[in-house]
N, C-alpha and C positions, 0 to 999 in steps of 0.2 A: 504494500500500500504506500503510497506517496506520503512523503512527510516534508514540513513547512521547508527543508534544507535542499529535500528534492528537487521541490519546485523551482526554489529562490537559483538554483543551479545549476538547470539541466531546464532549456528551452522550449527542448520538445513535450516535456512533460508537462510545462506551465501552457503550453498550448491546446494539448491535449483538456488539463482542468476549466481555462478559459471557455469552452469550447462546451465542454459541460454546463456552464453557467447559462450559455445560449440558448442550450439545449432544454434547459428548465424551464426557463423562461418563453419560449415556443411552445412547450407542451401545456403551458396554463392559457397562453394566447391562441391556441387549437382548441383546447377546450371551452373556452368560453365564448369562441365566438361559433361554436357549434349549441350554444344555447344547455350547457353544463354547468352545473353548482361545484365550488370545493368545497370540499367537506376535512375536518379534523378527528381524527375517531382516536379509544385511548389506546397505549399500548400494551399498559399492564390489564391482564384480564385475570377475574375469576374463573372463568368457563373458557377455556383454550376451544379449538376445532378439534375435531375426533380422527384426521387423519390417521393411520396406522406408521406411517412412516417415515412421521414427521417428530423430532424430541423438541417443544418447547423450553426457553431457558426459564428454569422458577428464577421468585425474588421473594423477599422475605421483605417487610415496609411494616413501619412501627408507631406511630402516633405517641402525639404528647403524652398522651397518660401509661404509654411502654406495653399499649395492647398491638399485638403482633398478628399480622393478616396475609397470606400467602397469596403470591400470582403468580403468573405467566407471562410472561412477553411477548407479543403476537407472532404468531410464524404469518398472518397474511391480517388485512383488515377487514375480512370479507364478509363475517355474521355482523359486525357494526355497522356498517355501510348497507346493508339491507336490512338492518332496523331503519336505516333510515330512509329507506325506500315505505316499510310502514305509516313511517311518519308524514308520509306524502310527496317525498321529491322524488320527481323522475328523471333523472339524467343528474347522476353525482360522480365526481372523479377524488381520487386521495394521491399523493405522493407522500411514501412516507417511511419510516424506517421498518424493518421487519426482523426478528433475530430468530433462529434454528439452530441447536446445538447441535453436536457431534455432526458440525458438518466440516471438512477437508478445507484449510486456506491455501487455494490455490488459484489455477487459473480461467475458472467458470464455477465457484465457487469461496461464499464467504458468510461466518455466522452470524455479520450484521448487513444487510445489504437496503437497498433503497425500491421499493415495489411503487407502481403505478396502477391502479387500478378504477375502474369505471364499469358503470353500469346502466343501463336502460329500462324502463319500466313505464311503457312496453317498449319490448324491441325482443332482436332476433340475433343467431349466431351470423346472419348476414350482414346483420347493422355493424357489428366488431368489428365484422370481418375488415369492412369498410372503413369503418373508423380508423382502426388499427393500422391499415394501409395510406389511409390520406395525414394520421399523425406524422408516419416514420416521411414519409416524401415532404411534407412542411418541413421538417425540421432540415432535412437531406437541402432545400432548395436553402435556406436560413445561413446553414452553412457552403454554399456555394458548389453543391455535388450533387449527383445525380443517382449515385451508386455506391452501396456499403462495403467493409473491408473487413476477411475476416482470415488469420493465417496466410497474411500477405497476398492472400488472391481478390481483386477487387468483382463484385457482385452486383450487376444494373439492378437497379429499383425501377426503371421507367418500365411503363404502362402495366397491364394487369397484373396484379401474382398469382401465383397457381395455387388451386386449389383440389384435391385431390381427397378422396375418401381410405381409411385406412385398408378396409378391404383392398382396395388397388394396390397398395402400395404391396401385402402381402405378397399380390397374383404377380408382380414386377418382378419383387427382389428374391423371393422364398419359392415362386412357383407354388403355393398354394392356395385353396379357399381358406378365409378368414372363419368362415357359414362353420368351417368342421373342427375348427381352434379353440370353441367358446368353451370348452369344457377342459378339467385341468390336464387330467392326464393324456390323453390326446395332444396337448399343446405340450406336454414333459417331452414327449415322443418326437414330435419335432423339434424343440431346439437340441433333443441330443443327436438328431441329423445333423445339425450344424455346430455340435461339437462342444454342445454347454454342458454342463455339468446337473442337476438335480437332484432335490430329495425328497427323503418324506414329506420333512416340513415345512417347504414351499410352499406359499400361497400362490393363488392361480397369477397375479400382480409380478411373484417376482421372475414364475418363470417366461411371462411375457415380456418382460424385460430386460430378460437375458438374451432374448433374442431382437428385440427392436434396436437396442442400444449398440448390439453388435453386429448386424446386420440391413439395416436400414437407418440407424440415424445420421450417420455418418455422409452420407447420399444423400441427404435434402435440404435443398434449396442450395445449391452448390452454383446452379448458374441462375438462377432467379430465385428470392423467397416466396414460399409454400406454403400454404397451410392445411393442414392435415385434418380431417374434420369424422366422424362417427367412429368412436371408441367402441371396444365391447363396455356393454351396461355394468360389468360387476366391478367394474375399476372405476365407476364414477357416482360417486356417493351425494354428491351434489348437484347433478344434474339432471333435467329430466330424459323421456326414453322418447326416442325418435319414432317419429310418427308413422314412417313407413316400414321400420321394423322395430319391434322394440326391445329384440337383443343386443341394441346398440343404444346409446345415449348419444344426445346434443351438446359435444365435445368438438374442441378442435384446439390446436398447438400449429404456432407459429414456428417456424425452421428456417433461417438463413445462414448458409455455410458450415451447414452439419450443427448447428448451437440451438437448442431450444429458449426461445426468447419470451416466448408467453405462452398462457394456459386459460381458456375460457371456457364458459358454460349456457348453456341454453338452459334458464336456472331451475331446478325443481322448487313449486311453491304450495306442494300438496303438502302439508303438516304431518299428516297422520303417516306419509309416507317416509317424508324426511326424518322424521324421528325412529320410521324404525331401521333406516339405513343408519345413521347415528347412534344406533346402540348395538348397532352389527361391528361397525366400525371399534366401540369402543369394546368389544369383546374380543375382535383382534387384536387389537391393542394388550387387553389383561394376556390373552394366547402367547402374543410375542413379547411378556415378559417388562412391558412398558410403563410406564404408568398411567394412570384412569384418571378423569375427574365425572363428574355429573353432564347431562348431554344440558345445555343449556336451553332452560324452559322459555325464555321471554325471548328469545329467536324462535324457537317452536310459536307463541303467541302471538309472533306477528304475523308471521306464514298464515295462519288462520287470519287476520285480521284483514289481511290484502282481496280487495275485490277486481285489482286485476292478476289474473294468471301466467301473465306472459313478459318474460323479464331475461333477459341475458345479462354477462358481465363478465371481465377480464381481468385476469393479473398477469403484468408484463413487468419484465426486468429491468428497472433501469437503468443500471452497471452497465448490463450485456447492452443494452443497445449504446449507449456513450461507447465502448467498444467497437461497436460496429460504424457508428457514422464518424468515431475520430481515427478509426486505424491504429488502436492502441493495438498494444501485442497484448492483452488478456485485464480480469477488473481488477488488478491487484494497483494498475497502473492510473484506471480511475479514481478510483474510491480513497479521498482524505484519511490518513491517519489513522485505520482500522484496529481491529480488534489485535491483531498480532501483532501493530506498532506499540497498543500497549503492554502487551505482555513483554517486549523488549524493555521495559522499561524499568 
């Protein structure tokens, strides 16, 4: 991570953080003049997200009188910000910190990073999509380029990006249907075609990702950015189930130069359902030996409260992209002063 000495001494890096500063400042001037509210949500939370695979960092916080109250530190802002879709706004965006323990500091990875995230209500995974493409080209035009950099290979942004369904990408790279993967050991069988490893106690999540990660992620959006869109449904706890099949949910993940740069949802706002994927989640969670909290009721409460059903929303990275539109070599080189500059210290 870049520190004050860095900067003050090495050009290219002051150019690079400058550049970032632009970069922020485009994405709040994209967002508002697309008729979008900022929003502030907290950090520390009693009720974290039920993800399985995600360690939030506790905190211990103490008041005057030396009572003592435990939290969390958001790994995303995403049950806040859809309370506040409850509360009536339709179109809210956050920039904001996010922290993830036991995650690797390196170079597409860090345990305190900077999330963007927005949301529509109503809207669609089409609207993101859109959004998402006309933000990264504002900023791209802001800074004087037309085209992202990632491992020295530079990547046109101009006109459409591709979009492509995960099925496809299966029948591409793997030579199979996805239609006969949705089940675990069936999908064991195939990534140890290709040379992965498995076991018992693999959840269906991890052996699918033994195999995309090594197999296809690397390959997308290499000469244009991609977005990859209908997950299988049991990897997607948040989302709801595509209309035309609904062994698949309304997902889709942004890819420019092999780097996954965001993650959206075509959002589930059934209650009764969300909660019980939420306590699926949190059973995995006890399974793999993690730790539990309660699934959070006053996010269930607003789900019931919304009389519109139709809501999409994204979290995109916004390290990896400063990365990309400045031609850093990784976000170690973005990001001020990080968490590892304080452990040096």
């Amino acid at each position: 991570m870049s520190s004050w000495k860095e900067l003050k001494e090495n050009p290219r890096l002051k150019k690079i953080h400058d550049d970032r500063i632009i970069i922020l400042k485009s994405i709040r001037e994209f967002f508002w003049s697309e008729g979008f509210v900022e929003a502030e949500t907290p950090l520390a939370l009693r009720f974290p997200g039920q993800e399985p695979y995600l360690s939030p960092v506790p905190v211990r916080l103490t008041d005057a009188g030396k009572n003592i109250y435990y939290f969390h530190l958001r790994t995303s802002p995403e049950f806040a910000l859809k309370k506040l879709l409850g509360a009536g706004y339709k179109k809210i965006f956050e920039i904001g910190k996010c922290f993830r323990n036991n995650e690797d500091i390196h170079g597409t990875h860090s345990p305190e990073f900077t999330m963007i995230e927005w949301y529509r209500c109503p809207g669609s995974l089409e609207d993101i999509m859109t959004d998402t493409e006309k933000l990264f080209k504002k900023i791209l035009k802001k800074l004087g380029k037309d085209s992202v950099e990632y491992n020295g290979k530079e990547i046109p942004a101009r006109g459409k990006w591709k979009r492509v369904s995960m099925k496809k990408l299966f029948q591409k790279y793997l030579k199979a249907d996805l239609d006969e993967y949705l089940e675990i050991e069936p999908l064991k069988k195939l990534a140890e075609k290709f040379g992965q490893t498995t076991s018992a106690a693999d959840e269906y999540e991890d052996v699918f990702f033994k195999i995309f990660l090594n197999e296809i992620e690397p390959k997308l959006g290499i000469d244009k950015p991609i977005f990859v869109y209908d997950y299988p449904a049991r990897m997607c706890s948040l989302s709801k189930l595509s209309v035309s099949d609904s062994r698949y949910a309304e997902r889709f993940e942004l890819y420019i130069g092999g780097l996954e740069v965001a993650n959206a949802f075509g959002e589930l706002l059934d209650p009764v359902e969300q909660e019980r994927r939420l306590e699926a989640d949190q059973a995995l969670r006890q399974k793999l030996g993690r730790e539990t909290w309660a699934v959070d009721q006053e996010f269930i409460s607003v789900l019931a409260s919304l009389k519109e059903k139709n809501a999409a929303g994204i979290a995109l990275g916004l390290d990896r992209m400063v990365v990309l539109c400045t031609g850093a070599k990784d976000i170690n080189e973005v990001i001020f002063s990080n968490i590892s500059d304080q452990l040096a210290i």
